[in-house]
Structures are given as C-alpha cells and as structure tokens.
C-alpha positions, 0 to 999 in steps of 0.5 A, spaced: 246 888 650 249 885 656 256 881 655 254 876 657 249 875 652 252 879 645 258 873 648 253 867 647 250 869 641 256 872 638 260 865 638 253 862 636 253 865 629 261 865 629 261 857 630 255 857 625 259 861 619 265 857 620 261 851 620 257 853 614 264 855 610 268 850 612 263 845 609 262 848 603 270 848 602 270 840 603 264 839 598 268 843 593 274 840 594 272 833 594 267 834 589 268 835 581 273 841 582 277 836 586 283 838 591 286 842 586 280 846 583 277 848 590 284 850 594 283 857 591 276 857 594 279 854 601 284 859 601 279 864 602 274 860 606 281 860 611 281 867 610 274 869 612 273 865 618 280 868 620 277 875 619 269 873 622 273 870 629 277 877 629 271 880 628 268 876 634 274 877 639 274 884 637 266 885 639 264 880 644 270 879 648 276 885 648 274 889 653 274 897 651 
C-alpha cells in the first residue's frame, strides 16, 4: 500500500476510534455512574487513545 493512502486511511480510523471512545467515556461519566464511577473507565479510555495514536505514528507516519 502507498504512504499516502495507509497515512489517510490510518488517521481516519484512528480519528474514529478515539471519537468512538471518547464519547463512550463522556456518557459513562455523566450518566449514572457519575464522575466518580466513570474516572476508572476514563482513564483507561485515556490510555487506549494513547496506545492507538502511537500505533498509528509508528505505522503509517515514521519512516523505517
């Protein structure tokens, strides 16, 4: 696949997952469980996006 298109298709998936958790963090948090209940759940939504945004760096953007 060409750099150009794994770099497009990559941040759109990227962008999309974090979105995807993101949101999913922000209705636990204000939802039910409250800010207390859902910081554990944010936390690790935190650490997710990390991970895939590294993933995607490593991937699609740094040159080997």
């Amino acid at each position: 696949m060409s750099y150009g298109i794994k770099l497009v298709v990559g941040l759109i998936g990227t962008g999309i997952l974090c979105i995807f958790i993101g949101g999913l963090s922000k209705s636990i948090s204000t939802g039910f469980a409250g800010f207390e209940g859902g910081a554990p759940f944010m936390i690790i939504a935190i650490i997710v996006c990390g991970m895939a945004v590294y993933d995607f760096w490593d991937e699609c953007v740094r040159k080997k």
